[in-house]
N, C-alpha and C positions, 0 to 999 in steps of 0.2 A: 504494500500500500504506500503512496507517497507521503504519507504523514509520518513517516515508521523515525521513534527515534531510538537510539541508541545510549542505554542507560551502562555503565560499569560502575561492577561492585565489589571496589577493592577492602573486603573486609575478613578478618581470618578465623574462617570456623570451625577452626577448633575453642573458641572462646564463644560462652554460652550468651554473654553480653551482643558478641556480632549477630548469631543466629535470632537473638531477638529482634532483633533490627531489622534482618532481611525478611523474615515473618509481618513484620509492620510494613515495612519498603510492599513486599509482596502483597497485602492488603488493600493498601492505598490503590495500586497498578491492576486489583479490577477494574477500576474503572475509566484504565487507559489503555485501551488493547493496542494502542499502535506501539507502545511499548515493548522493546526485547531488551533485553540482558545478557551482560558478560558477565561473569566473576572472576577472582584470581584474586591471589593473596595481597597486600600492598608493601612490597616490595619492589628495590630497583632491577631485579629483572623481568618484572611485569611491562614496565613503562614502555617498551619497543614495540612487543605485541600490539600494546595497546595505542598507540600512535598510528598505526595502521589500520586498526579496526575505526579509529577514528570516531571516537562517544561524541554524542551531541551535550552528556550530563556525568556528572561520576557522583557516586555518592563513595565515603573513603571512611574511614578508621586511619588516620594518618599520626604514626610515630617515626616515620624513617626520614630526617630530613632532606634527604636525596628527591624522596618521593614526590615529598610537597612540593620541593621547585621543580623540578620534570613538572607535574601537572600544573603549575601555573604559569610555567612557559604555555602549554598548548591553550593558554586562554580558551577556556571551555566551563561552563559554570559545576562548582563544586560543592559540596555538600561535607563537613566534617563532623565527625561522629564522638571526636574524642579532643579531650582537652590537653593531651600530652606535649604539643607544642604550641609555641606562645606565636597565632597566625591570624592576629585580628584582624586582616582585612580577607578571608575568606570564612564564607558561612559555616555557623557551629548551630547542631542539635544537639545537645549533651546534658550528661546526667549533672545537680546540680553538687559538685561534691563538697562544698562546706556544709551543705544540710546533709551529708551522709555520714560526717566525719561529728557531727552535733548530733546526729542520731545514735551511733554509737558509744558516745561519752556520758547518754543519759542512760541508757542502756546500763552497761559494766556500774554505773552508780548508783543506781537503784538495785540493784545486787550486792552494795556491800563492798564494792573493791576501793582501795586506798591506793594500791600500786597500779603503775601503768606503763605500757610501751606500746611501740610506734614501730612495724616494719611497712619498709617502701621505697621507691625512688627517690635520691636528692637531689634529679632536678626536674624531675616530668610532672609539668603542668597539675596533674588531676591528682598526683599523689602529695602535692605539696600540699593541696588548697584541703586534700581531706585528713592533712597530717594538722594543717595550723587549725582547722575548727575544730578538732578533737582534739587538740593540746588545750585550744581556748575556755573547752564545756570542761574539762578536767580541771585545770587550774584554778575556773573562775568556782571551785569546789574547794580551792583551797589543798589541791597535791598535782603532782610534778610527771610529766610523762617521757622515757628513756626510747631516744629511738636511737635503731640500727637499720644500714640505706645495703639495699641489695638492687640492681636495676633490672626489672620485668619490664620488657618492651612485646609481646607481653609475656614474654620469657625470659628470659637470664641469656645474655651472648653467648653465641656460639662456642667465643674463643675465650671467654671468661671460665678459669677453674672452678670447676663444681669443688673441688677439696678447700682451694682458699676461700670460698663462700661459706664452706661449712662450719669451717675453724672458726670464722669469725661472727656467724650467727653463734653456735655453741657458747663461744666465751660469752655470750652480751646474755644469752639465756642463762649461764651459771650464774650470774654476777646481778639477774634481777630478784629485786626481795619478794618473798612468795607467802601469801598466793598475790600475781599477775593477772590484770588482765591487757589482752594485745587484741590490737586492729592491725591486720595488715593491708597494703594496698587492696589486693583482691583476691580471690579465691586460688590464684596459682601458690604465689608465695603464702599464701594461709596456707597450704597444705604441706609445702615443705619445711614451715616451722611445724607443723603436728608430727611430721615425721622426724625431724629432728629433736621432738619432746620425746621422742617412743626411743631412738636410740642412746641419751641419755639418760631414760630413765626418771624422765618429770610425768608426773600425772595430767593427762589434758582430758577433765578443767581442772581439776582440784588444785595443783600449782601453778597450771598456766592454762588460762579461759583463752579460747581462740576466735578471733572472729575474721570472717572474707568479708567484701564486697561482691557483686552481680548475680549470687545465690545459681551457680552454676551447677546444676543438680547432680551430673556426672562428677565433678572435682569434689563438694562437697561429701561425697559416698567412698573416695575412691580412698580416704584414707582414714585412719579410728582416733577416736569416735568420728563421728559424722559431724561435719562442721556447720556452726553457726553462721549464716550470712546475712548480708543488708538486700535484700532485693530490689531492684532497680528497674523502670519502667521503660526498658528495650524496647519493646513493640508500640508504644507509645512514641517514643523517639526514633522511630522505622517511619511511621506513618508522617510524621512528621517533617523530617529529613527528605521524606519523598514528596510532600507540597510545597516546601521550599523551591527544589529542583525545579519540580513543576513550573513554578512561578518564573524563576530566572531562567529556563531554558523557552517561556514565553516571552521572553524581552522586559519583563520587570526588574528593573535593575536599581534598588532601593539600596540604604545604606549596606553592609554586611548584616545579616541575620546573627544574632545571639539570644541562642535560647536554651532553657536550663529546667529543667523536669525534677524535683524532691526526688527521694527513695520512695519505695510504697512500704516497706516495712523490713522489721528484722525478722527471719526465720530462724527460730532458734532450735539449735541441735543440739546432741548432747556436750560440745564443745564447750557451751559455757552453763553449763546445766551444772550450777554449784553456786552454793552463795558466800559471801566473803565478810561476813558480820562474826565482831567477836562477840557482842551480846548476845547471849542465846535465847532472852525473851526475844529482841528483835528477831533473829532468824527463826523461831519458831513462828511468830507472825507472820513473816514474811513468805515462810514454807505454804502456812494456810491458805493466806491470798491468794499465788499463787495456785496452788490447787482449788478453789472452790471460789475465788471472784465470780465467774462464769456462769456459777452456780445461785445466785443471788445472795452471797454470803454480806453479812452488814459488820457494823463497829460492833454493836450489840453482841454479837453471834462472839466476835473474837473475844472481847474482853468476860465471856462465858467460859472460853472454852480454855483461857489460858489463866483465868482467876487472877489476874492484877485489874487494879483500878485505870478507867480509860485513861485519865489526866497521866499517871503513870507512865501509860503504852505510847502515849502519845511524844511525853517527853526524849524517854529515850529513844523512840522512833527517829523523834526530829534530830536529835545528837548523833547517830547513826548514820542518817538519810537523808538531813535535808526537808525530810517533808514527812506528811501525815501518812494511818494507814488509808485513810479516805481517800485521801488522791492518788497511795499507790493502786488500789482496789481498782480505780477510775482509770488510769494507767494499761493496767491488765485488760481492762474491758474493752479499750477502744484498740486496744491492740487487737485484740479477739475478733472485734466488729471488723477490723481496716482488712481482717484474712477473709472473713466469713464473704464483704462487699468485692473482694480482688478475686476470688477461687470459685464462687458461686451464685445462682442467679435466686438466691432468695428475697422475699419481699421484705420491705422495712421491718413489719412487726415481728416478721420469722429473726433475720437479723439482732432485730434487738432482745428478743430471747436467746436467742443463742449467744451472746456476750453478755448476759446477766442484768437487762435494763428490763425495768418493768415497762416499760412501752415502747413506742417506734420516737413520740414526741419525746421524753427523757435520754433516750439514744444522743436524738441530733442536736438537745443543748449542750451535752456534754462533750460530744465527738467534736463539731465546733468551738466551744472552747478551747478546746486544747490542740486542732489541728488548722481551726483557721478554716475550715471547709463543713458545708453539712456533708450527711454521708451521703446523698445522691450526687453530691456536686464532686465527690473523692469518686467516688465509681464512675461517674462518667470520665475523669480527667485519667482514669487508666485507661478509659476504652479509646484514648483520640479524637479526633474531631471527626465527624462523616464523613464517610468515601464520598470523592466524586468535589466536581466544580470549588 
């Protein structure tokens, strides 16, 4: 057909973050059949082929600097997926990563932890920006977080010693005070600190909690326990990344696009399935919550079942935590709801029972307050905006 354009999709999938993307890419592209597609990795030996094939559009995951310039010599409108290099004059759809790295710090704190570290790149764009907001939610707590830089582009070099990475993860893991908890960039390097906890001999969680980023369901299984990750709203940023395109391969040529998606939640494994409280009223509380928020368990219920006076539970909660059991209870809940609205197509009132709210209207004051979003307005912003026009 004469309208046919030619889209390439240098994105590499072996990373579960790409495949959501091109799931989303591919969604948006019913309803552009003149659409065909290239793929290949985005590397410099792609760029030759791909000058011949001659894209009218690229959508990229671009960490290779080679790459970047190759494609913006071919002046051909671009689309980038990731924030790994610092390329403000071409279009970014990408994960927002200070609120991944602030998601995570509340996370590990409402559990109790006191110690912290930080593995990841020092100098790739997205692992910085998730390293400074999860330093920032830690400290503005009042404690310190020890990072060690291994570089995942979205691997480890080639030509880089896997023994000299090891030596020098190991030391920085003997040398943190325990129990730990750690965010690594993303689910690569989160696995191979688990597995460098298994061959020293650290218990993961119990001395060191692990958490990824992009909740890659292969990586997070592939190694013990099964890891904790931030899930990230890929296909959301697929669909999006591909109206972008859309738009500037129609001659729309507006400033450069920058646009930034939150996480949709943390899925927790048994990674960090351990709590880090040395009060044992508070962690027995806290165990409670935990297990029976969901279940409409109330203050009442607790301070029953564990025989102190509330003002008591209360105090030391806050010297612990930070905060009440009320708002962890609330915490727990709308975490419950943000799974129940992302994984399934239940109605509101179903929803709000099944995260422990007596109704659909008590759900979305509270889910609002604390995310900024009712919950129809969270569920649709995973789903994208309508296919088409």
């Amino acid at each position: 057909m004469p309208d046919t354009r030619r889209i390439a999709l240098l994105l590499p999938q072996d990373l579960g973050y790409s495949r959501a993307v091109l799931r989303g890419v591919q969604e948006y592209a019913v309803s552009r059949p003149q659409w065909i597609f290239r793929d290949a990795p985005p590397v410099p030996d792609t760029i030759k082929p791909l000058r011949e094939w001659k894209p009218d559009g690229v959508i990229a995951l671009l960490f290779d600097p080679a790459v970047a310039d190759a494609l913006k010599r071919m002046r051909k409108p671009v689309v980038n997926t990731t924030s790994t290099l610092d390329l403000p004059k071409v279009a970014l759809v990408e994960n927002d990563h200070e609120a991944i790295g602030r998601t995570a710090a509340e996370y590990f704190l409402k559990r109790g932890f006191r110690n912290f570290g930080y593995f990841g790149s020092r100098w790739m764009g997205a692992s910085l920006a998730r390293e400074a907001a999860f330093r920032g939610g830690v400290e503005a707590a009042g404690h310190s977080v020890s990072t060690c830089h291994g570089e995942y582009l979205p691997r480890p070099p080639l030509s880089e010693s896997w023994v000299q990475v090891d030596r020098r993860i190991d030391a920085w893991l003997r040398g943190l005070p325990k129990p730990v908890a750690v965010l690594a960039q993303n689910d690569v390097p989160a696995r191979d600190l688990a597995d460098r906890c298994r061959e020293l001999g650290l218990s993961v969680p119990h001395d060191v909690a692990l958490m990824g980023v992009d909740n890659d369901d292969l990586k997070c299984h592939l190694c013990h326990p099964p890891l904790t990750s931030i899930a990230v709203p890929g296909r959301r940023i697929g669909i999006e990344a591909a109206r972008v395109l859309d738009g500037m391969m129609q001659g729309r040529k507006p400033q450069p696009v920058h646009r930034f998606f939150p996480p949709v939640r943390v899925v927790a494994r048994q990674s960090t399935d351990t709590l880090a409280v040395a009060d044992e009223l508070v962690a027995s509380v806290l165990r409670l919550i935990h297990e029976r928020a969901t279940a409409g368990l109330t203050v009442g219920e607790i301070v029953r079942h564990v025989n102190v006076s509330r003002r008591q539970i209360e105090r030391r909660f806050r010297e612990q935590l930070g905060g009440t059991p009320l708002e962890e209870i609330r915490r727990v809940r709308v975490e419950r709801a943000k799974q129940l609205l992302a994984e399934t197509d239940l109605d509101m009132p179903q929803v709000a029972s099944g995260a422990g709210f007596n109704d659909a209207r008590r759900l979305s004051v509270v889910f609002k307050s604390r995310t900024g979003q009712t919950p129809s307005q969270f569920r649709r912003s995973l789903q994208g905006h309508p296919i088409g026009g």
